[in-house]
N, C-alpha and C positions, 0 to 999 in steps of 0.2 A: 504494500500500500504506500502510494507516495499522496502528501499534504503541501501542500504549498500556493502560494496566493490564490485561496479562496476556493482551490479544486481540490477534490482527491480522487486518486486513481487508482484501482485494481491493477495491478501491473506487476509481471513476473522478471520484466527484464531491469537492466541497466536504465538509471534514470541521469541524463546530463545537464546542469543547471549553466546557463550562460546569462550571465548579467548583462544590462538594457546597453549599457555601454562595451560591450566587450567583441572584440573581432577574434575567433577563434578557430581558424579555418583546419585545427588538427583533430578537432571532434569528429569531422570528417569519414576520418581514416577509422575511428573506432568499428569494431566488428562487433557483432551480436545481434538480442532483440534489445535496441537502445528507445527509448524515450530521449527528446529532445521538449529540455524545456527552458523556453527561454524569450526575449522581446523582437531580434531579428530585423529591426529598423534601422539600423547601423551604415551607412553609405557605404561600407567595406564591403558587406554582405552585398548589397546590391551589385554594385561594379562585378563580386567576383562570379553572381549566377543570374546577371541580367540577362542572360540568353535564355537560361532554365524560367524565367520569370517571364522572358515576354512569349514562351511558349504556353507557359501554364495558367498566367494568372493574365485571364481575358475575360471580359464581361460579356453575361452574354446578348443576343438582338433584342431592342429594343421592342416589344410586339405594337401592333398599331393600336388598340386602346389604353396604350401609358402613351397618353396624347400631350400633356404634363411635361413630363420629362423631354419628349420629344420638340416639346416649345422653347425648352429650357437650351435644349442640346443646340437648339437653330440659334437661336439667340448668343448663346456662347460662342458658337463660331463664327456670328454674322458680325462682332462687333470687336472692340478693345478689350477686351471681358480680362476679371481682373478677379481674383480669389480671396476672397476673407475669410476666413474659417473663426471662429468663435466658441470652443468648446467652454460647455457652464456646468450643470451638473454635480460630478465627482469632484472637478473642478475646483466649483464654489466649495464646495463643502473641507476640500481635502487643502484650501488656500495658495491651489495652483493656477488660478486665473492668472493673465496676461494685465497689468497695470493697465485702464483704460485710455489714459494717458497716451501708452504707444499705436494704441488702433489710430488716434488723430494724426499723433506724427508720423507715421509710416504710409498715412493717405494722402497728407500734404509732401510726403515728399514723391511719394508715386505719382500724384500729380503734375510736378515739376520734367518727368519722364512721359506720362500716360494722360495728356491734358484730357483728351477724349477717354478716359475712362470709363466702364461701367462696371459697376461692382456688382459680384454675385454673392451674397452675404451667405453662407452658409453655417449653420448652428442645431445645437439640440434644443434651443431654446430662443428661437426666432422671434417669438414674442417683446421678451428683452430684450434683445437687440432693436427691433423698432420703437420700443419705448424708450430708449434712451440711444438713441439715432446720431443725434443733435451733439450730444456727448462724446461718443464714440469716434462722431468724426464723420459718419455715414452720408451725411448732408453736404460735404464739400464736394462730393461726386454729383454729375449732372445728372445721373442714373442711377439707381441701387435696384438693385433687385433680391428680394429674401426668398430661397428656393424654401421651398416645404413640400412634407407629401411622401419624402423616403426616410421613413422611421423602421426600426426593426430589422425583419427579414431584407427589406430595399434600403437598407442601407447603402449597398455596394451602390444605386445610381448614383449617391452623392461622390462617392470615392468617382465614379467614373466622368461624371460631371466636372466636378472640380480639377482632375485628371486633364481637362479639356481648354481649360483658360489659357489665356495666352500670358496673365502676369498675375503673381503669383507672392502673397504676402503668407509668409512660413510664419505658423502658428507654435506654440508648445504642444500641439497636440499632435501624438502619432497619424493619426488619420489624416493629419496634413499635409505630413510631411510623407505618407508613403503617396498619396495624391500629386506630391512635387515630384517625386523621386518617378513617377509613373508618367511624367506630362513630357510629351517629346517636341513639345512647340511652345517653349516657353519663351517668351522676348525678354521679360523682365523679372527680379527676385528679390524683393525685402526681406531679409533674412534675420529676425532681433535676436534668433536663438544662436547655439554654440553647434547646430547640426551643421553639416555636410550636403550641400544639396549639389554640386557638378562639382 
């Protein structure tokens, strides 16, 4: 039985733990029934099995009544479109928010590159975001746009959506950063974190 953040597992084999920050590409080589458990967001990671990644991890057709998404996806590639990510949530609670502060300064200064921008505000909590718009910074864009609609099991449209911006403000959140790491038409990159993103 292996314990650990928040799961546990029946499991007979070998269990391998890799920290969020850790590039360890000799786990690899290990033989047996191994468990791998670990965060995998790592730019190292990416670089070294981007080929295994853009074989495997594909989203799949969009079907013709996710009419939504599909408005969303037109719109993104019709314009400057521009990535906000905003995670709240565990976030708020765990005191890992983003200082509001920086969503302003990192829209004025995308600004100063992306005059024509339009933001596509993505969040788990869209609500607060338009209610504090004005604060955030959201209003200095001549366009916002707040995707909703892929909660839960549709998550992965937002991953593929945001996947699809052409400029790209790196959030603290994995989800955004593997969205960056996944965007092969990026123009531009606000990066406030210590991540890796080209």
């Amino acid at each position: 039985t292996y314990s650990g953040d928040e799961i546990t597992l029946e499991f007979d084999g070998e269990v391998i733990d890799v920290s969020a920050a850790a590039f360890q590409p000799e786990i690899m080589d290990v033989k047996g029934n191994i468990y791998y458990h670990g965060y995998w967001i790592g730019r190292e990671w990416f670089d070294t099995f981007q080929n295994t990644f853009g074989q495997k991890l594909t989203f799949p057709e969009m079907l013709p009544q996710d009419s939504l998404n599909q408005k969303y996806r037109s719109h993104i590639l019709s314009v400057n479109s521009t990535l906000l990510h905003i995670r709240r949530g565990d976030y708020v609670t765990d005191g890992l928010t983003m200082p509001i502060h920086c969503y302003s300064q990192m829209i004025s200064k995308m600004l100063e590159y992306v005059p024509d921008m339009v933001l596509f505000v993505f969040s788990d909590d869209p609500d607060w975001c338009e209610a504090h718009a004005q604060e955030i910074g959201l209003t200095l864009a001549a366009e916002t746009v707040y995707v909703r609609g892929n909660q839960n099991e549709n998550a992965f449209r937002d991953l593929e959506l945001m996947s699809l911006c052409k400029n790209v403000f790196v959030s603290n959140s994995a989800f955004c950063y593997l969205a960056t790491l996944l965007n092969q038409n990026i123009h531009y990159i606000l990066n406030p974190t210590n991540r890796k993103t080209r």
